[in-house]
PANULUM-191949 format. One record per residue (C-alpha): residue number from 1; residue in three letters; x negated, y negated, z negated. Coordinates in steps of 0.02 Angstrom, whole numbers, plus 50000, padded with zeros to 5 digits. Layout:
# residues N
NUM, ala, X, Y, Z
...
# end
This chain:
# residues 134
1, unk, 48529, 57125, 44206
2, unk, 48395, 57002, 44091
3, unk, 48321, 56964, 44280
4, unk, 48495, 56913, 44358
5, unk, 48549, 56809, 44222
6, unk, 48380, 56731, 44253
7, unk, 48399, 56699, 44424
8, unk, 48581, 56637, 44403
9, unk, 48512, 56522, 44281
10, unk, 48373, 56447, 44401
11, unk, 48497, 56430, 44548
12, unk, 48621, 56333, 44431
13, unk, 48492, 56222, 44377
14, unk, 48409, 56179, 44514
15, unk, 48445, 56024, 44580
16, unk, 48546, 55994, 44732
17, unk, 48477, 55956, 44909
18, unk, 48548, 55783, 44926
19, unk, 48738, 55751, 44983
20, unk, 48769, 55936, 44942
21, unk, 48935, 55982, 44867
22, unk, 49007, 55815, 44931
23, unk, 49202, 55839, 44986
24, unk, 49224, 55734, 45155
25, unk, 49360, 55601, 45136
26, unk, 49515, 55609, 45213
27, unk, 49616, 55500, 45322
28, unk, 49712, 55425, 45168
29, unk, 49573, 55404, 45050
30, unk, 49473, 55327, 45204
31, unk, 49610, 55202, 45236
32, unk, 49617, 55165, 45058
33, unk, 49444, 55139, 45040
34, unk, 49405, 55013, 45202
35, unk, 49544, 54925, 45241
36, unk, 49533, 54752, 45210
37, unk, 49338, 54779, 45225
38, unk, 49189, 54725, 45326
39, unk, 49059, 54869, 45294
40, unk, 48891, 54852, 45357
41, unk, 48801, 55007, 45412
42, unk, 48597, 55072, 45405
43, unk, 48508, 55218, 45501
44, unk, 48346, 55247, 45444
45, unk, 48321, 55082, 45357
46, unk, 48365, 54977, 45468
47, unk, 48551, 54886, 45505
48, unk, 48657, 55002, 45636
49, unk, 48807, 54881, 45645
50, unk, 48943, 54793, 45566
51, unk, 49134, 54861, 45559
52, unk, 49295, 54742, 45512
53, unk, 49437, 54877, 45448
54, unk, 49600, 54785, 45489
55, unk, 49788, 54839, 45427
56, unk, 49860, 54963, 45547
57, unk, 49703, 55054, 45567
58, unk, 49621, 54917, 45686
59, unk, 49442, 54888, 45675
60, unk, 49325, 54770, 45751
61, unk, 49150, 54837, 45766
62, unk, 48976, 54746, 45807
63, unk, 48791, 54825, 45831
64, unk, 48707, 54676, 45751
65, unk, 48668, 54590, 45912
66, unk, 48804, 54614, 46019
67, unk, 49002, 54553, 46053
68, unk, 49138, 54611, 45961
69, unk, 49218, 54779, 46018
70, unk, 49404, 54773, 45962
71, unk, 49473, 54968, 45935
72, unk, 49575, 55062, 45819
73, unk, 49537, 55235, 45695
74, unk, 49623, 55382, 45668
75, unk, 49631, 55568, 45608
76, unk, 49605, 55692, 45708
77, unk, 49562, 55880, 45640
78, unk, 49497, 55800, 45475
79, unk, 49384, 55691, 45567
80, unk, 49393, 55506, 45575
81, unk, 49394, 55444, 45753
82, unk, 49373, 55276, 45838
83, unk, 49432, 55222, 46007
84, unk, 49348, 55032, 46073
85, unk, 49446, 54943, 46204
86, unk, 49288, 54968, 46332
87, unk, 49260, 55148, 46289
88, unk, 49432, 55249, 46284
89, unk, 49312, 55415, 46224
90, unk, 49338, 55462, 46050
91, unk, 49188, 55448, 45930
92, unk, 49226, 55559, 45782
93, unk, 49131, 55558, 45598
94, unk, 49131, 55629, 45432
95, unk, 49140, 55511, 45296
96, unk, 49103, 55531, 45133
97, unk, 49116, 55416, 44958
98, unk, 48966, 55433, 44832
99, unk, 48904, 55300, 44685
100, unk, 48827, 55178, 44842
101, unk, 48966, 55174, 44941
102, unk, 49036, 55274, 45117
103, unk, 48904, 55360, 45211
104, unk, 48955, 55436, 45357
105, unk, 48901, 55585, 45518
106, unk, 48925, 55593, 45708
107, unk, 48982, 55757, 45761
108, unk, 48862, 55730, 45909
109, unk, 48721, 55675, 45766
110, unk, 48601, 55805, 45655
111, unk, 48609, 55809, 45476
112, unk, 48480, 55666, 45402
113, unk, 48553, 55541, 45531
114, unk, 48690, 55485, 45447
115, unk, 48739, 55303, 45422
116, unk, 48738, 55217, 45248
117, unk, 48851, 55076, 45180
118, unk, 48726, 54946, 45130
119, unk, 48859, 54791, 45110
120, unk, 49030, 54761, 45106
121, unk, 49125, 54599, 45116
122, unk, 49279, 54529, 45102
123, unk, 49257, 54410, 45234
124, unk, 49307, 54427, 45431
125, unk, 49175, 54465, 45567
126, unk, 49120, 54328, 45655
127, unk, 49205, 54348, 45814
128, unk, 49186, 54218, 45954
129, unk, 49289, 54229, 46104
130, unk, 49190, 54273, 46277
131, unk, 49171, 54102, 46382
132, unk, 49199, 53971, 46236
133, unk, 49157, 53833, 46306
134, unk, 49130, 53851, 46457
# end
């Protein structure tokens, strides 16, 4: 019995691999959270893209060097999904909320490739119309 209670107390001590225990958000607390938004994303260090969370669940999304892809999120077996207007296939994530802000998982990506708020903004994405111009 001494020897269980020893090991119990170990395994409640120990810390916690990181984002264990985390509760993934839901559609509502998502919407809450972003809308009105410009989040900036990271993958391993470096910038992944930029997202613009618009009322109605509209987004506009930029990797850092290319146009604007105009699209639209929603909930779909407690995933988040996005649709872009030139790519009608669903890309689904988890998101969670911790101290730093959202960081969220591809279901097509492994664990330790997730995507890490590293700014957020009140402020529109910059958003110039193909052809201007011309």
């Amino acid at each position: 019995m001494r020897r269980l209670a020893l090991v119990l107390s170990f395994a409640l001590s120990a810390p916690l691999p990181a984002g264990a225990g985390d509760v993934p958000m839901t559609a509502a607390e998502f919407d809450a959270y972003v809308t009105g938004k410009t989040l900036t994303y990271s993958q391993f260090g470096s910038v992944f893209g930029i997202e613009e969370y618009l009322p109605g669940r509209k987004v506009r999304w930029k990797f850092t060097a290319d146009d604007c892809q105009y699209g639209s999120w929603y909930e779909k077996e407690g995933l988040i999904c996005f649709t872009y207007e030139y790519d009608p296939e669903d890309h689904c994530w988890t998101f969670w909320q911790d101290g730093e802000g959202l960081r969220a998982l591809s279901v097509n990506d492994a664990p330790g490739s997730e995507l890490s708020e590293v700014a957020q903004s009140s402020e529109g994405l910059n958003c110039p119309g193909p052809d201007v111009g011309v």
